[in-house]
N, C-alpha and C positions, 0 to 999 in steps of 0.2 A: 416568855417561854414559847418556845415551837409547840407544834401540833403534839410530838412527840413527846415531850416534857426536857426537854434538852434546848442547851442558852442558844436564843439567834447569837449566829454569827456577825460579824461586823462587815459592814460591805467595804469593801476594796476596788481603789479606783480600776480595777481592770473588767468587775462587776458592773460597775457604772455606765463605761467605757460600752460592754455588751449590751446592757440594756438600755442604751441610746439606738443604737443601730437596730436591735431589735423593735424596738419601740418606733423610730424612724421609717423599716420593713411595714409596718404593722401600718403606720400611717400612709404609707403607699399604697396597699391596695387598697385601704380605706376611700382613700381621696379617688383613687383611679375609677374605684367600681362605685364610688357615690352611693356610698351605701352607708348607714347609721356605725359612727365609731363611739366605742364604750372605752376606757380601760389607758389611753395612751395620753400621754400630755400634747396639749393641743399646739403647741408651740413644734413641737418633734413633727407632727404629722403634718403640718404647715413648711417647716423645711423640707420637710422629705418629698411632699408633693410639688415644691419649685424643683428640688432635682430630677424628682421624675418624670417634669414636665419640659426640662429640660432635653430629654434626650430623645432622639429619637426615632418617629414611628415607622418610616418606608424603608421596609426589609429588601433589601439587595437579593432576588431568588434569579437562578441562572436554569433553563430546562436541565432537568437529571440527568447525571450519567448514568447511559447507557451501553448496551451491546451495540456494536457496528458490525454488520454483515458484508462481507466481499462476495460479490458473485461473478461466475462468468459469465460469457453472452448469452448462454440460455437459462441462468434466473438460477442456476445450482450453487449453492453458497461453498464454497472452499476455503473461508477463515471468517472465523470470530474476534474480534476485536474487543477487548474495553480497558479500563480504569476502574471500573466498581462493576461488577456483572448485576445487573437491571435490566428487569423487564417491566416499562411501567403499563397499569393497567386500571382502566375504570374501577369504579366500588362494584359495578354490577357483576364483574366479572372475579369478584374478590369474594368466597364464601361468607355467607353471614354467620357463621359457626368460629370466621375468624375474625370478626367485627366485633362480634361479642365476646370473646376472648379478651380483645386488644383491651376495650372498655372494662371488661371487671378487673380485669389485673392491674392494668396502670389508670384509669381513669376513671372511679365507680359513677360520678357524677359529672360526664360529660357533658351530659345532656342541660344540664343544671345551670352551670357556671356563665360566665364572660371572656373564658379563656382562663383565668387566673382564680382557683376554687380557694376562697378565705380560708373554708375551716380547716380544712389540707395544708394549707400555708403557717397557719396560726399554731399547728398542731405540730409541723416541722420546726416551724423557729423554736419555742421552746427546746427542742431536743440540741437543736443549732447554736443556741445561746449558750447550753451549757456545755457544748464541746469547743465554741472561738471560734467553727468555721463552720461551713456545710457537709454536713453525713449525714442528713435524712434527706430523704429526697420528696417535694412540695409541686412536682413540675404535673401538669396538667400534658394530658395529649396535646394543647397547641401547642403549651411550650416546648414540650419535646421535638415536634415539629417546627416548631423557631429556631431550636437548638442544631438540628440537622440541616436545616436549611443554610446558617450559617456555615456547618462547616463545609458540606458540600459546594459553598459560593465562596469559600475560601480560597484569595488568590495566592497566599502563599504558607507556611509552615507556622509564622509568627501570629496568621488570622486565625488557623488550625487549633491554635493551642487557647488562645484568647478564647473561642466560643466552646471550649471545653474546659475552661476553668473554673473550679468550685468556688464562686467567687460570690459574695454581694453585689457587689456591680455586675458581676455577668446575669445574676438572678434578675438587679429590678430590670436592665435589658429584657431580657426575655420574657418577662410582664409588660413590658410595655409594647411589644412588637405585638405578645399573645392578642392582648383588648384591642389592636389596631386589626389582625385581622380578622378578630373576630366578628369586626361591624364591615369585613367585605368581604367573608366567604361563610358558603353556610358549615355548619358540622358536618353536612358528608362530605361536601368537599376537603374538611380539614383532615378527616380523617381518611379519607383516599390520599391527600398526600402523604401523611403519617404512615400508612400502610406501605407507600411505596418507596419513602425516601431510608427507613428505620435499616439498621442494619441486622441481619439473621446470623450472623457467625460464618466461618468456615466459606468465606467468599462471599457470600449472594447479599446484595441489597435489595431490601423490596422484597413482599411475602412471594410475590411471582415466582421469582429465582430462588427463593428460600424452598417453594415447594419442587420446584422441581430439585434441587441441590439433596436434599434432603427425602425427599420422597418420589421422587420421578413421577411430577401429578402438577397438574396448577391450581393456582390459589381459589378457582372455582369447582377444586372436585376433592377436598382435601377433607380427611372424618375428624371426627367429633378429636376423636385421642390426637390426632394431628393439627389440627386447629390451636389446642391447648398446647402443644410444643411450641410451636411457632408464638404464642403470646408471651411462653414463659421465659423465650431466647433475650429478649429487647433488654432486657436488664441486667444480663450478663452471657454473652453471647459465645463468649469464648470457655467459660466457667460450665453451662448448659449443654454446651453443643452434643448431643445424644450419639454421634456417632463416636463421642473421644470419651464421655462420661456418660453412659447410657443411665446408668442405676443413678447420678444424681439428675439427669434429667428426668426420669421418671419421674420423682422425687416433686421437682418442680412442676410438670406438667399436672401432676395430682392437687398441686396446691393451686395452681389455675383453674381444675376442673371446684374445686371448692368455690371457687370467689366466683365462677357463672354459674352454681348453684345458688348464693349467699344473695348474687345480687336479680334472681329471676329467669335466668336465661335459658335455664336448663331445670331439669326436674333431680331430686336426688338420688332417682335411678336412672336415670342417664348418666348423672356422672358417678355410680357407684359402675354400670356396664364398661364404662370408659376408661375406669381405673383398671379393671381385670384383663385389659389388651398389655403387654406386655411391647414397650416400647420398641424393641428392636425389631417386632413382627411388623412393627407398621414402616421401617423404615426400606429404603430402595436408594440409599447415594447415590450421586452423579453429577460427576466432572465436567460443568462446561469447558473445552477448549479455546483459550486465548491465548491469541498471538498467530506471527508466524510460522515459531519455532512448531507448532503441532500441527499446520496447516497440510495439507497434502501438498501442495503446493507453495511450498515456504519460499523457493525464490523468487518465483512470481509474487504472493504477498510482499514479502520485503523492498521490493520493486513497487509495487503499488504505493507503498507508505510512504517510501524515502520522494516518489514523485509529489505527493501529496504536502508532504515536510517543506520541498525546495520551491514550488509552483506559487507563484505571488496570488493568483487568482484562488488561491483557499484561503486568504489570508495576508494581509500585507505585510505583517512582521512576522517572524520566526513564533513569535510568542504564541500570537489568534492564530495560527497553525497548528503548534502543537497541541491547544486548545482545544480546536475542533478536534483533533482525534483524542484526546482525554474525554473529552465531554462523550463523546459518541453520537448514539441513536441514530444512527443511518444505513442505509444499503447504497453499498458504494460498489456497482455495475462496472466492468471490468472489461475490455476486448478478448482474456483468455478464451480461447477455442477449445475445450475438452480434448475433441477429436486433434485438436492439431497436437495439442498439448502431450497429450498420450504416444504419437507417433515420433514426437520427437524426443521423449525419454527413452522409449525402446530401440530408436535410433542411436540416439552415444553410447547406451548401456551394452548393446550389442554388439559394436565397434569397441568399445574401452571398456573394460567394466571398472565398476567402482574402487575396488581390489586391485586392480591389473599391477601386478610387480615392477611395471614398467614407471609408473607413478604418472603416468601421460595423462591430460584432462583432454575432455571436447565440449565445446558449448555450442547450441545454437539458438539464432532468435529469427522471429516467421513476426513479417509485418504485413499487412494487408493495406494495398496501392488504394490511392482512392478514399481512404477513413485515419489512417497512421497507428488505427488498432493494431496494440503488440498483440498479437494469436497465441504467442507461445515463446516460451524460457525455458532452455534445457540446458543442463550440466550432467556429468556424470557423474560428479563430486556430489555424495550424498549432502546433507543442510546436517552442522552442527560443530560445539566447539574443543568436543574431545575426539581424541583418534586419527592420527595419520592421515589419512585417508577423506576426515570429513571437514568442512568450510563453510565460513556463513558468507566468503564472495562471492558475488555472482557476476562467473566471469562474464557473460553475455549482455551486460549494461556497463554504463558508464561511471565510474569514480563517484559521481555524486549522488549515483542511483542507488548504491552500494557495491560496484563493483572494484574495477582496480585502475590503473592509469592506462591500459589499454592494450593490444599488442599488434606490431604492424603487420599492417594487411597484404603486403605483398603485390600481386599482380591483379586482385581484385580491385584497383584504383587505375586502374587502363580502362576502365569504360568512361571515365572523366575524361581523359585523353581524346577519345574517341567523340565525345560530346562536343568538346571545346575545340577540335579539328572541324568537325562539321559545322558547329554555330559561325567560325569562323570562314568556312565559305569550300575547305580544301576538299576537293572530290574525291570521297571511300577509295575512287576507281587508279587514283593516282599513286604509281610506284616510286618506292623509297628502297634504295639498295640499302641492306644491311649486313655488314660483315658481323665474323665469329665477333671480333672483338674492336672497340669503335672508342678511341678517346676523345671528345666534346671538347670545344676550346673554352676558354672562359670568355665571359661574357653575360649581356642583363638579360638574355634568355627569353626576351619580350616583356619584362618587366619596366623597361624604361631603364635611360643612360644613367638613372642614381643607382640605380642595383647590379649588383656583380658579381657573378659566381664563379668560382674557381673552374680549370678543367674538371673535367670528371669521366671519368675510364668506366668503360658498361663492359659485362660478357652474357653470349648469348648462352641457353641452355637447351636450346631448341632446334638449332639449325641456323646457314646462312643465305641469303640470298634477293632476289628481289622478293617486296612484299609489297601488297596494299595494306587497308583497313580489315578488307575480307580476310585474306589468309594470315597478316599480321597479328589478328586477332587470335584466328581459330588455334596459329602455335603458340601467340603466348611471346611474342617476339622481342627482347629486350631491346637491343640496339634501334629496330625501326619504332619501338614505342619513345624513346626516349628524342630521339630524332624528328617524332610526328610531335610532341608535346612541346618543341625548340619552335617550328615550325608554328603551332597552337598559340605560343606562347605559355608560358609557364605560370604568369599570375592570371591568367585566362582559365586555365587548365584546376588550379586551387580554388578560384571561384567560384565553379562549375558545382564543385564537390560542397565548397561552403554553401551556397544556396540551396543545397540539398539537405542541408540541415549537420553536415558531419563537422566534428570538431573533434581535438583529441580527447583521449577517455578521460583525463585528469580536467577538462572545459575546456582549455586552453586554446587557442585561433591555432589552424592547420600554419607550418611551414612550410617558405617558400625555398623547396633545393629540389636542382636536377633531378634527385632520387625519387618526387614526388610519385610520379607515376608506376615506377616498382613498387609504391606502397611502403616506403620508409616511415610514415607519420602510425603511430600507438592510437589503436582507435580498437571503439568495441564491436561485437558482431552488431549490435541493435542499430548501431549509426550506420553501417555498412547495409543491413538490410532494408532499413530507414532510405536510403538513396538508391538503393535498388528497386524499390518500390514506388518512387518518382518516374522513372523509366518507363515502368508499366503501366503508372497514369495518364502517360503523355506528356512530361513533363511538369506535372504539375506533382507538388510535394508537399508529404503528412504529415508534419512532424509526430511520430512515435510514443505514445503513449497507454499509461494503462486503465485508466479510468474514462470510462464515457458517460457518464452520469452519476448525481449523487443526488438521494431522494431520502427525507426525514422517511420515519419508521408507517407515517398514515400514507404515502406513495407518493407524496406531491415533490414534483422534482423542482431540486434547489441548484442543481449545475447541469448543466448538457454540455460534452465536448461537439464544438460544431468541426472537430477534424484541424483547426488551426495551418489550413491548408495554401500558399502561395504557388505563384508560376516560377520554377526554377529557370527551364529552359523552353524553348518555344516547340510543339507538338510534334512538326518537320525535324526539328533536332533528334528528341528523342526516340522518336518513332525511325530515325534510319540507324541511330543506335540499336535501339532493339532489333533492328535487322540483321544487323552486321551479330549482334550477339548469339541470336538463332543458330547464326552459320557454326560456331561453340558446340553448340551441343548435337545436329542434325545434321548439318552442311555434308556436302559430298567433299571436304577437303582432308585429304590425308593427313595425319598425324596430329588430328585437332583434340586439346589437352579435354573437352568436355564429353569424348564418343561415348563413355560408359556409364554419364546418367542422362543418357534418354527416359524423359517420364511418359512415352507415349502420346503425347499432347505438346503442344509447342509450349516453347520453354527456352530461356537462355541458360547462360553459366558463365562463369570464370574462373578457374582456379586460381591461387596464389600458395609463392612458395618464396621464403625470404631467405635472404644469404643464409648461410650455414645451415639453411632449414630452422631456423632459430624458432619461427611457427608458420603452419601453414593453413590454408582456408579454402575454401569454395564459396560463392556466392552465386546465386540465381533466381528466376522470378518467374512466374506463370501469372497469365491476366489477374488470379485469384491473390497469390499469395508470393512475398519475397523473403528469401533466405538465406543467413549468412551460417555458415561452420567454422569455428576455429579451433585446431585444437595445439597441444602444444604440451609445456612443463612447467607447473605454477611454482615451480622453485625457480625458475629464473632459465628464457628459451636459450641464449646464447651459452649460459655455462649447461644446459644440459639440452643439446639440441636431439631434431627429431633424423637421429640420423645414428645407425650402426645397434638399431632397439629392436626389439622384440616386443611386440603390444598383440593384444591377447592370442598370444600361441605362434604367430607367425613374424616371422625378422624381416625387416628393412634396412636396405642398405643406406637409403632417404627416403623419407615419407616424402611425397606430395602434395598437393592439392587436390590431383585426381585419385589417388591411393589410398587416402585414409576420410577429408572432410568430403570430398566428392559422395563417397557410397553413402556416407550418413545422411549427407545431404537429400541423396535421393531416396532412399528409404524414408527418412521424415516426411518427405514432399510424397509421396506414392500415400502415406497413409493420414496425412491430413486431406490431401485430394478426392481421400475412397471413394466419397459419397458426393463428389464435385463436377458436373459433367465438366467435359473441354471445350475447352473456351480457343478463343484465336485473340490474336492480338487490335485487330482492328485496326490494321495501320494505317496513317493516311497518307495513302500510296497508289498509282494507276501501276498497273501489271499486264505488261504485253506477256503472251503468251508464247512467241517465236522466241525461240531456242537459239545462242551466239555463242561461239569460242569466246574465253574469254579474253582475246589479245595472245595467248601466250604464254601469258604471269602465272608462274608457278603451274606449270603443266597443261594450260590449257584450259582448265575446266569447267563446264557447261554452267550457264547462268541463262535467267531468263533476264530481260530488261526491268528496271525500274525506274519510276520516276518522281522524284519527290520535290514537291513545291514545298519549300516551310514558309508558314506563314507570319505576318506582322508585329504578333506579339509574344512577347515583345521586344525580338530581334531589331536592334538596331542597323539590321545588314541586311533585307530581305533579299533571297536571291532563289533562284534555280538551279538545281543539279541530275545530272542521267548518270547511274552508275547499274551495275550488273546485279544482278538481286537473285540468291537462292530460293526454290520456287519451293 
């Protein structure tokens, strides 16, 4: 008879079955902690300790994730980034009000144990034996800490679920990892990562981010009533979370305050004081922002990330890429310029508004010569995925940046021309008749007798007559451009533009047709600014990007962009380009498409304007900073060209170049320059100062001499040239 006076039951093999495994558990921690076992057949606990010894003890831990900060160049963070929002943090920095929390509620006898506390264990399995599985919970703060660490170093959904199954196996695991680290970290440390890796509910891992999420305070300034919240989250975080269940979090929080009465920590009027606060007074919520979508700066963020995503140098596989940015914990420094940043939203937004009934977009991108820092990403298209009106493309980068397959640039690809005529030896000063309208015969265009191009018919828009470099440029001149780039050579003339780092917006190698130079190839403003900004260095080119440093969270830098910089074209080339461009925006020649953004400082330009107006652009550069405009119709340019519109409040018969991207242009450039003195170009150039007609050509017009050596590298053509130079 039982205790009760009622018949034993007969045991049933599924009894047996329990109390093997139980018995087996029992001999596990026995054998593990080497400590006197009472009560279990000794054969059980001799099995159980081969499989426990079986398995095993070096726990896979990967750094926490964390928050990753973006900043710009001057140190001010613009997005938050993460996968788990953590902030990790020493114990010292972690109140002792939540230390003792943590320990009376889940672990009274941390201090006690080996990681794995027998009598907790012993006291669980019975409960466990007589339900078939685990619902009482035996887990010591390491193991909780083994338990987290697992999932956190979990590579995929299938390891996720493994280290959170209520399992026997997944328990002796976690006994076994507990005693392994127990003998190589001490208790505070265990319990500093316990603190930091635990989840708080309602987003925040880590009391860190728990306190602030929760109470806008860190885990070093948090009260006594607060403290107790935070202990009594970890075991049901979503069930507790005070902001959604306040009255059963109180609830909890009061039973917490009990158990750091029960086990010392606190006196019984502290925790009766502590009960009388009324949980919602102690609370303050708060949202970290993650992502780019909340960023001020969402395009730029997005930009940032997708460079990060595609760049081999974060990472050789797609995988440890996306890795590093799930993991986090970084400050990952940025070229964004504020100041340029700012000028060029007020720039499109005041030319297009975001609204504008016309549906017209403008983007532009500001690179700085010399580093390939992008400065600055503007659209007028606000960031988002609902609403006519708003886009998460950003036009102003390339397809793989997140933008789009590109849109042609028009006549802003005549300064290539202009490049690849001089690298090849033909003097600026040299006239080239160009009629209204000029059909090219076919032919390999200077590509060599395997290549062959059909005829091709040009019309001008500008005017006809004799032209050079000088004035061919300043109109804009189709016929003698297309006719100087025949001359150039045309796979001469594409190469120029590839070594400058441009490709089309989808990656794609530029094509080689006649049209190259009107700018028929789909490219984004960033590549076009990206080679405009070559120019300005002399020739020498930055590849474009946005990231110049990334530094783990203690400051120690773990990437530096060294600018990724090559010689495109040799210093004499680009520097008499630059001349000739000057004449664009300054020059004394009449009817030069750039007169109306003089920035008061020298400065080139070019507009572009593509058949039908399909889209149009400006491009230009100051020693500081180079910029592309494009703006256009992101519903598609040729079915809705910039032509017979009305954009904000005033109608065009055809937009331009200089009409609509030109002002934006110069407006962005006037107000990221504010605070920039002027600069000159530094060209490497001798400059007679006597005054000559110029021949003749195109009205005469006064020029002073110049002279330009380019030098050896690394032209394979070294040579000498004297042509007319605006002073």
């Amino acid at each position: 008879m039982g205790v009760s006076g009622t018949p034993r039951r007969r045991m049933q093999p599924t009894d047996v079955r329990q109390f093997v495994l139980v018995s087996m558990l029992a001999g596990v921690i026995v054998a593990a902690m080497a400590l006197p076992f009472v009560g279990t057949a000794a054969f059980a606990a001799r099995q159980a300790s081969v499989t426990f010894d079986s398995l095993p003890q070096e726990l896979k831990s990967l750094p926490l994730p964390q928050r990753t900060y973006l900043e710009a160049n001057d140190g001010t963070v613009f997005a938050t980034l993460y996968d788990e929002n953590r902030v990790v943090v020493p114990l010292d920095q972690i109140s002792p009000k939540i230390q003792e929390a943590a320990i009376a509620t889940e672990d009274a006898r941390f201090f006690e144990h080996n990681g794995v506390d027998l009598k907790g264990s012993a006291r669980a399995l019975v409960a466990n034996s007589q339900a078939g599985d685990v619902q009482q919970g035996s887990s010591t703060i390491t193991m909780q800490y083994v338990r987290n660490l697992l999932i956190t170093s979990a590579e995929n959904d299938d390891e996720i679920e493994q280290a959170r199954a209520r399992t026997i196996g997944r328990k002796l695991q976690e006994m076994r990892y507990a005693l392994a680290i127990e003998k190589k970290m001490t208790k505070a440390e265990i319990l500093q990562g316990y603190l930091n890796v635990s989840y708080f509910g309602a987003g925040a891992y880590g009391v860190e981010a728990a306190a602030k999420r929760y109470f806008n305070t860190t885990a070093a300034k948090v009260t006594l009533p607060q403290a107790a919240t935070l202990a009594g989250l970890v075991q049901q975080p979503v069930g507790y979370d005070p902001t959604q269940n306040p009255q059963i979090a109180q609830v909890r929080r009061n039973v917490v305050l009990d158990k750091m009465e029960e086990a010392g920590f606190i006196t019984f009027a502290e925790a009766a004081k502590a009960k009388q606060v009324p949980i919602k007074k102690t609370l303050d919520p708060q949202q970290v922002a993650n992502g780019c979508s909340v960023s001020k700066y969402p395009f730029y963020c997005d930009y940032t990330v997708n460079q990060i995503k595609n760049d081999t140098r974060y990472g050789e596989t797609q995988e440890e890429r996306d890795d590093l940015l799930r993991r986090g914990g970084f400050t990952i420094q940025t070229g964004l310029d504020l100041t340029a940043q700012k000028a060029s939203e007020r720039a499109v937004k005041r030319y297009i508004p975001a609204k504008d009934p016309s549906k017209k977009a403008a983007a532009i991108a500001m690179v700085e010569p010399g580093t390939g820092d992008v400065l600055a990403l503007a659209q007028n298209r606000p960031w988002g995925t609902e609403g006519k009106y708003n886009t998460t493309y950003n036009y102003a980068v390339d397809q793989a940046d997140g933008g789009t397959i590109g849109m042609q640039a028009g006549s802003t690809f005549k300064i290539f021309t202009l490049a690849a005529a001089i690298e090849k030896g033909i003097n600026p000063n040299e006239v080239i008749y160009s009629p209204q309208r000029k059909t090219f015969a076919a032919g390999d265009w200077g590509c060599g007798k395997d290549f062959n191009q059909p005829s091709y018919t040009v019309n001008n828009s500008t005017g006809s007559g004799n032209f050079n470099m000088w004035t061919g440029a300043a109109r804009s001149v189709n016929t003698y451009f297309v006719e100087l780039q025949r001359q150039a050579g045309l796979c001469r003339t594409v190469d120029v533009a590839e070594r400058m780092g441009v490709t089309l917006g989808n990656g794609e190698d530029l094509h080689r047709y006649p049209s190259f130079t009107l700018g028929s190839m789909e490219v984004s403003p960033v590549a076009v600014a990206g080679a405009y900004a070559a120019f300005a260095n002399h020739g020498v080119f930055c590849r474009p990007h946005a990231v110049t440093s990334i530094a783990n969270l203690k400051g120690e830098k773990l990437y530096k962009d060294e600018g990724n910089c090559t010689r495109a074209v040799s210093r004499g080339v680009a520097d008499a380009t630059t001349a000739i461009l000057t004449g664009v925006v300054d020059g004394p020649i009449s009817g030069r498409t750039g007169q109306k953004m003089s920035l008061g400082r020298e400065a080139t330009g070019k507009t572009g304007t593509t058949d039908t107006s399909a889209a149009v652009w400006y491009a230009g550069y100051t020693p500081q900073i180079a910029a592309a405009v494009w703006s256009g119709d992101p519903r598609g340019g040729f079915k809705y060209p910039m032509d017979n519109v009305t954009i904000n409040g005033q109608y065009y018969d055809e937009v331009f170049g200089s009409s609509l991207p030109g002002p934006i242009w110069r407006s962005a450039m006037l107000g990221a320059l504010s605070n920039e003195p002027a600069k000159d170009f530094d060209l490497e150039a001798k400059f007679n100062l006597r005054t000559a007609k110029n021949g003749g050509v195109n009205g005469g017009t006064t020029y002073s001499t110049y002279t330009g050596n380019v030098p050896e590298e690394p032209d394979d053509n070294p040579y000498n040239f004297n042509f007319n130079f605006r002073r």
